[in-house]
C-alpha positions in Angstrom: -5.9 -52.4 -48.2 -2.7 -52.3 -46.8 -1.8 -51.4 -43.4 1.2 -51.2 -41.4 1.6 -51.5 -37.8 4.3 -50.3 -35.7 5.0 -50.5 -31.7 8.1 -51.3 -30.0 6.9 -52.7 -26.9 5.1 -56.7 -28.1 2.6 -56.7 -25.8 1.0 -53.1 -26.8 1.5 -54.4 -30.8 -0.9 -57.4 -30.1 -3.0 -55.2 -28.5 -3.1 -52.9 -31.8 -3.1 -55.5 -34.2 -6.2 -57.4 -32.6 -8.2 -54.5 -32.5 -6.9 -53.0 -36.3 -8.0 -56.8 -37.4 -11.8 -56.6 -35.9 -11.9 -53.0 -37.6 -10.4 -53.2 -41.1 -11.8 -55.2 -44.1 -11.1 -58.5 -43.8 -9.0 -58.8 -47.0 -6.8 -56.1 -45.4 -3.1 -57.2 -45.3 -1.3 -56.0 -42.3 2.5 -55.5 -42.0 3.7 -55.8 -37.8 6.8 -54.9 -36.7 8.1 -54.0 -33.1 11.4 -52.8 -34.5 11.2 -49.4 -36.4 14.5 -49.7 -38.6 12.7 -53.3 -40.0 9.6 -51.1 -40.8 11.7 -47.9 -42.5 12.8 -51.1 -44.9 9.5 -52.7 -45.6 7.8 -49.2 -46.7 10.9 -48.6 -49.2 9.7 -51.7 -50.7 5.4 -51.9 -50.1 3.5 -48.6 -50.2 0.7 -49.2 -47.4 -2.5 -47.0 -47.4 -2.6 -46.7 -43.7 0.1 -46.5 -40.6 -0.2 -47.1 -36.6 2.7 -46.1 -35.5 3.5 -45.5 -31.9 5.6 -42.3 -30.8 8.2 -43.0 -28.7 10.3 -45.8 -30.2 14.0 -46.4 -29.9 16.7 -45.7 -32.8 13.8 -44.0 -35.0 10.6 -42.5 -33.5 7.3 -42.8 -35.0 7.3 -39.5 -36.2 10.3 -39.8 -37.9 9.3 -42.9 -39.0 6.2 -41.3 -40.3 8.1 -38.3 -42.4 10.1 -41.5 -44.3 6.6 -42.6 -45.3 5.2 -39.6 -46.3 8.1 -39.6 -48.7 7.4 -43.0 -50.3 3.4 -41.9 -50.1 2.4 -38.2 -49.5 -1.0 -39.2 -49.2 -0.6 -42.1 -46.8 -2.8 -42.0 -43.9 -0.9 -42.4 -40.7 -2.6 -42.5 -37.1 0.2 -42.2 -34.2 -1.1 -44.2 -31.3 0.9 -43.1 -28.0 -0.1 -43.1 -24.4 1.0 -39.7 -24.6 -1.7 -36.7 -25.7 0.8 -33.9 -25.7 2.5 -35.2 -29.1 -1.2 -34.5 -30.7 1.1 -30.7 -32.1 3.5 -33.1 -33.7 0.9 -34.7 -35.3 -1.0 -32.1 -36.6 2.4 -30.7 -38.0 2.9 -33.8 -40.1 -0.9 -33.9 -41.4 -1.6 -37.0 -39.4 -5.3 -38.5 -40.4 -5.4 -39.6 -36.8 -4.5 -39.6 -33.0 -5.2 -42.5 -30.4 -4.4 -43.1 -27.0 -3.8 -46.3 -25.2 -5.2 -48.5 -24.6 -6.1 -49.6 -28.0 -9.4 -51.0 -28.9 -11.8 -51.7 -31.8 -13.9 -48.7 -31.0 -11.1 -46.4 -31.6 -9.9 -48.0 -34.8 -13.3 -47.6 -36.4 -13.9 -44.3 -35.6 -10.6 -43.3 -36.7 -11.0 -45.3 -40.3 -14.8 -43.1 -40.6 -12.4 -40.0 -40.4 -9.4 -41.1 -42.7 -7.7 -38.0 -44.6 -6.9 -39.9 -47.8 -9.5 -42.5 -49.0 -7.7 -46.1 -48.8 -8.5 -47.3 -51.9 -9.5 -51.5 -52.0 -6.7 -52.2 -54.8 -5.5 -55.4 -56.1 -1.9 -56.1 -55.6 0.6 -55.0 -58.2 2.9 -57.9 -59.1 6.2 -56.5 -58.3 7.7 -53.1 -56.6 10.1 -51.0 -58.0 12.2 -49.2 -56.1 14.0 -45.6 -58.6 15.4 -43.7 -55.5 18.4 -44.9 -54.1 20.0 -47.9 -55.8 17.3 -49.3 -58.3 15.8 -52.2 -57.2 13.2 -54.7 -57.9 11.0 -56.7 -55.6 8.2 -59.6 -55.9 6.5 -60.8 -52.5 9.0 -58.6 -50.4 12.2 -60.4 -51.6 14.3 -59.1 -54.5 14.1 -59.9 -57.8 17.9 -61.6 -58.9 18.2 -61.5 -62.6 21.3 -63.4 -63.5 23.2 -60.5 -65.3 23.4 -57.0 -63.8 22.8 -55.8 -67.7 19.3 -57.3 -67.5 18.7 -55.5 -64.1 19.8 -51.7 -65.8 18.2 -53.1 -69.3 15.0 -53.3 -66.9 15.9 -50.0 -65.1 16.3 -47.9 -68.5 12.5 -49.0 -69.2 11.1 -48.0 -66.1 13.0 -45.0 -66.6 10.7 -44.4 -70.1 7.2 -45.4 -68.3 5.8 -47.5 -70.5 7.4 -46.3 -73.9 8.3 -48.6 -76.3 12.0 -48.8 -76.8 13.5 -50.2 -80.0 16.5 -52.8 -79.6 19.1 -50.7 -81.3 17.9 -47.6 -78.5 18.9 -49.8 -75.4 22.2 -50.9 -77.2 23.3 -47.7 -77.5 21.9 -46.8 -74.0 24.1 -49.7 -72.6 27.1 -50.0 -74.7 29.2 -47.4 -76.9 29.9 -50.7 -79.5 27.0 -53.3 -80.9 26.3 -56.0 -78.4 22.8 -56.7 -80.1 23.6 -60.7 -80.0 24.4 -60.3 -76.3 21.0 -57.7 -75.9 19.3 -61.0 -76.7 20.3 -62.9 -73.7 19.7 -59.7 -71.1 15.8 -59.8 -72.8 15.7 -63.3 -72.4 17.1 -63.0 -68.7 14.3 -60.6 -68.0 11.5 -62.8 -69.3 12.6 -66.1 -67.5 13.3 -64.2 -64.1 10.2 -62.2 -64.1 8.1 -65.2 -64.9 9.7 -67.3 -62.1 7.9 -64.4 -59.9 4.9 -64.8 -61.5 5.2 -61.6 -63.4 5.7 -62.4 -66.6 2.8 -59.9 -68.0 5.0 -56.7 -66.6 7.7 -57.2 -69.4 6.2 -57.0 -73.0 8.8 -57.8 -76.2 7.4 -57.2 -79.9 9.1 -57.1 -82.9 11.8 -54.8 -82.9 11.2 -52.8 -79.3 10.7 -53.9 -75.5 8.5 -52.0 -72.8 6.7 -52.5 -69.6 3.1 -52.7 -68.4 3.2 -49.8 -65.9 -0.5 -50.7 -64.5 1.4 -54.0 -63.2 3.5 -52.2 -61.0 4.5 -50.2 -57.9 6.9 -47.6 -58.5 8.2 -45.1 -55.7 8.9 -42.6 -58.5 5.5 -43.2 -60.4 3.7 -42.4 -56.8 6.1 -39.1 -56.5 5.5 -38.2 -59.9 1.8 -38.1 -59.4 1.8 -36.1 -56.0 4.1 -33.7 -57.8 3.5 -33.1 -61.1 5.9 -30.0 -61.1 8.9 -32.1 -59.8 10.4 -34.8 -61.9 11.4 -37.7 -59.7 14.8 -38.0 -62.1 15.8 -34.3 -61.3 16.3 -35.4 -57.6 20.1 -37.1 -56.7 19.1 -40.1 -55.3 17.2 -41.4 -58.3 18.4 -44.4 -59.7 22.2 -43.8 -58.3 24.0 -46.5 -59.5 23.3 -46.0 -63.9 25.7 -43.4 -65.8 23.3 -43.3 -68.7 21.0 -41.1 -66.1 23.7 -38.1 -65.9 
């Protein structure tokens, strides 16, 4: 389980992490932040199943730090905790699995986790993230992933793009040049292997034969988790997906 935790003022985010700790498995990993704009970057890169997040915060406030999650995770359970009861509408609004007032304790945790609206599934970690809206991006352990050619990086992208389909060699020439560069396609698959082994994920990237595809149960994928919360709307029919690739148009 994977929870994030969110206050601006230190003292009140020891307080919450303390009692979150005593309360949640002990396997749980927790994500702390006092600053909200470092948070908004950590969920673009970890989906969490669960969010404190404290109301009134500077620069972005919790709930509209809660309506960027809900767009990485629909079904992400987020409890504002404020010292304020009067934002319990706003909450409600956003489908909020909880409310709790400070102070903070264990007690309050726990009941809240009884009560959750989403299950929070006990799931092993994926070996790397993958960011599709936006610029495409790929992360291991939080960092990005740096292939040495920006080929191998849209090479990787296209394949995400398919899901999980195998793609023949002379497919992904033709996706990424308008001449034969099949020699040079060697060196980008090569590039892929090396770098995602280096991250110890290796066993995402598969190569047999003639064709290349990935291992889609190895991964995190921002458009995967949209796809599956709406099944009607394909993530690649929205702008932002994967902004930076031609081949997408």
């Amino acid at each position: 389980m994977r929870a994030l935790l969110v206050d601006d003022e230190e003292l009140q985010l020891i307080r919450l992490q303390n009692a979150v700790k005593k309360a949640l498995p002990q396997d749980a990993v927790l994500y702390c932040f006092v600053n909200p704009v470092q948070a908004a970057q950590k969920i673009a890169e970890t989906p969490v199943d669960i969010a404190f997040i404290d109301i009134e915060m500077p620069v972005i406030s919790g709930i509209q730090l809660a309506k960027k999650l809900k767009e990485v995770n629909p079904k992400v359970n987020i409890i504002f905790v404020t010292a304020y009861e009067h934002y319990a509408k706003n909450a409600y609004e956003l489908h909020a699995s909880g409310y709790v007032t400070k102070p903070v304790n264990e007690e309050k945790v726990r009941e809240e986790m009884e009560n959750l609206r989403y299950p929070a599934a006990h799931r092993a970690d994926k070996l790397i993230r993958i960011k599709c809206f936006g610029n495409f991006e790929v992360f291991a352990g939080g960092a990005p992933v740096k292939f040495q050619y920006s080929k191998s990086k849209e090479l990787f992208a296209y394949l995400v793009d398919r899901e999980g389909a195998a793609v023949t060699v002379g497919e992904l020439n033709a996706v990424l040049w308008p001449e034969d560069h099949r020699s040079y396609l060697r060196n980008l698959i090569a590039d892929i292997q090396t770098t995602l082994t280096a991250v110890g994920a290796g066993d995402v990237f598969i190569k047999r034969r003639n064709e290349c595809y990935i291992d889609v149960d190895k991964v995190d994928c921002d458009a995967y988790e949209y796809k599956r919360s709406h099944p009607d709307d394909l993530p690649k029919d929205r702008a932002e997906y994967m902004t930076q690739y031609s081949w997408l148009t």
